[in-house]
C-alpha positions in Angstrom: -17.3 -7.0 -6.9 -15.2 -6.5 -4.1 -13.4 -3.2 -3.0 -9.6 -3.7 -2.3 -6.8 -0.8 -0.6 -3.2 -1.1 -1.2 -0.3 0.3 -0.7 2.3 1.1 -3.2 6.1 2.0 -1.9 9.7 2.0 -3.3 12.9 3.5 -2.7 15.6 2.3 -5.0 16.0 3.6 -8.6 13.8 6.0 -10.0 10.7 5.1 -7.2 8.2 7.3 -9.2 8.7 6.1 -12.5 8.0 3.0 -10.3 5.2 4.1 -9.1 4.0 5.1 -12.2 4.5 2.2 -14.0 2.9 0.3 -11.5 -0.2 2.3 -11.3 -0.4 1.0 -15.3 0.2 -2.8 -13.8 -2.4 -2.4 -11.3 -5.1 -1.2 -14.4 -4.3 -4.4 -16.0 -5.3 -6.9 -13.3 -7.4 -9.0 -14.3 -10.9 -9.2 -13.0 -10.5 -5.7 -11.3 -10.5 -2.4 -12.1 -8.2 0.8 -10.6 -10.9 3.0 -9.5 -8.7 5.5 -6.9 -5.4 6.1 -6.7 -3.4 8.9 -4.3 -0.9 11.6 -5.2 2.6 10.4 -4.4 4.6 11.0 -1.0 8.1 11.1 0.0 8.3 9.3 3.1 11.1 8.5 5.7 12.0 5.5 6.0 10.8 3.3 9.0 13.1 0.8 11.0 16.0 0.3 8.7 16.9 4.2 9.3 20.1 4.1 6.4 18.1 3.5 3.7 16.8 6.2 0.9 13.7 7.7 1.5 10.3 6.1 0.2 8.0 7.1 -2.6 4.4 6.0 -1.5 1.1 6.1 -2.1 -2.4 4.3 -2.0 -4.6 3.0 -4.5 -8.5 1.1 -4.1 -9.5 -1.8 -7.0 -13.1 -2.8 -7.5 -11.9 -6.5 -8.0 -14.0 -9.9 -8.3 -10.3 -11.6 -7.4 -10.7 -13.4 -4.0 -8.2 -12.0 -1.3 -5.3 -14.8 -1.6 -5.5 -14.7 -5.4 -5.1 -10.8 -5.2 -2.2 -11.0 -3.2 -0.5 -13.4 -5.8 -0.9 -11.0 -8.4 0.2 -8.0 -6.4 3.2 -10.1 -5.7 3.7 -11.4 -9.0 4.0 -7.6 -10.3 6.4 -7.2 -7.3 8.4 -9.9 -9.2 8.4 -8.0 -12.4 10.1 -5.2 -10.9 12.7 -7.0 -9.1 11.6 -7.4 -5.5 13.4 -8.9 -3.6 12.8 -9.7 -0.1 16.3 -10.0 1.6 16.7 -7.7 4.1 13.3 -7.2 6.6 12.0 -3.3 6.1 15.1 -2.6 3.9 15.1 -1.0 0.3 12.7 -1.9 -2.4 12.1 -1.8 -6.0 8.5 -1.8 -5.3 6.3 -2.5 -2.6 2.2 -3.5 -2.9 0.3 -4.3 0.1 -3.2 -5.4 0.4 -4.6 -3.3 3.5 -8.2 -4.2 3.3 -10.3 -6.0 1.3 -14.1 -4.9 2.0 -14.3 -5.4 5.6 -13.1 -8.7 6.1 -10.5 -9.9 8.7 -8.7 -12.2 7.6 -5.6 -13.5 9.1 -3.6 -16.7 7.6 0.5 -17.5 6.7 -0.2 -15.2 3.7 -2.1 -12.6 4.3 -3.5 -10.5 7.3 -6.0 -8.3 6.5 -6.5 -5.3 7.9 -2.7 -5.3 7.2 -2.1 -5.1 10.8 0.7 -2.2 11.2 -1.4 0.2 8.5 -2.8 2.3 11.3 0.6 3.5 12.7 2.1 4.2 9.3 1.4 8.0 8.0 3.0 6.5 4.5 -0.2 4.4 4.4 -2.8 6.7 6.3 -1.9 9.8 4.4 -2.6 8.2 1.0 -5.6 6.4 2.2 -6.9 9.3 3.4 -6.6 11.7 0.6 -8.6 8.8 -1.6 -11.0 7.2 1.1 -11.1 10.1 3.5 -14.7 8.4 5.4 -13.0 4.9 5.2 -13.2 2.9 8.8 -10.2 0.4 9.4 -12.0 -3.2 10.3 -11.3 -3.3 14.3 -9.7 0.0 14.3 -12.4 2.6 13.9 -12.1 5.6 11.7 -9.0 6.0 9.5 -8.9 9.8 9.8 -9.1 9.2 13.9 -5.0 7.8 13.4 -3.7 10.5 11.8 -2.7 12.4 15.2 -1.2 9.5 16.2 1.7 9.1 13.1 1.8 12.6 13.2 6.0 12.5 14.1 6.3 10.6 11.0 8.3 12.6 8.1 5.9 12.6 5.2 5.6 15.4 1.9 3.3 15.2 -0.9 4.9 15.9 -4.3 
């Protein structure tokens, strides 16, 4: 078994009923099981300014799914919800990232894992944090040790 961190977000119709129904999606993966997931955050957004704020949080999966195989099924419940990918950082329906996958780099078309902007994002640190607060970022060092550094970044449990 392999131990996987994502990253759940959305910001366009009712983003924690999103969240919530994708929290049931994620328990349903095959070959893996939900074993964490975070409280929820509202987050500004980042880069695409005018735009509704985010709903985000983080989740780990024990999982015996490879990391490309993951990824398919993370986007393929993506799918379900209507994600669309039209406008670079702009709204969502929902949002699942991969951010690490035991601590292996991996870098290819698809996937980059670490996801390589997680550690300047305090919509993905935040939530990692509250579930994996010990958790070291592959290359990065300590995940707590980024914290002061997304510090500006608007962010509020709910």
């Amino acid at each position: 078994m392999s131990l996987a961190y994502l990253a759940l977000g959305a910001n366009l119709g009712d983003p924690v009923a999103t969240l919530a129904a994708a929290f049931t999606a994620l328990e349903q993966l095959p070959a893996s099981t939900l074993l964490r997931r975070s409280s929820l955050y509202r987050t500004a957004p980042i880069g695409l300014a005018a735009q509704p704020d985010f709903i985000n949080a983080a989740a780990s999966l024990s999982t015996t799914l490879m990391p490309h195989d993951l990824l398919q099924a993370l986007q393929a419940i993506e799918q379900a919800f209507g994600r669309r990918r039209d406008i670079h950082n702009g709204p969502r329906t929902l949002d699942l990232d991969l951010l690490l996958y035991d601590t292996q780099e991996i870098t290819s078309p698809q996937l980059c894992v670490p996801h390589p902007r997680l550690h300047l994002r305090a919509f993905v640190l935040q939530p990692l944090a509250e579930i994996a607060p010990d958790l070291s970022i592959p290359g990065r060092g300590s995940l707590t040790a980024w914290l002061p550094a997304v510090a500006n970044q608007r962010i509020a449990r709910l």
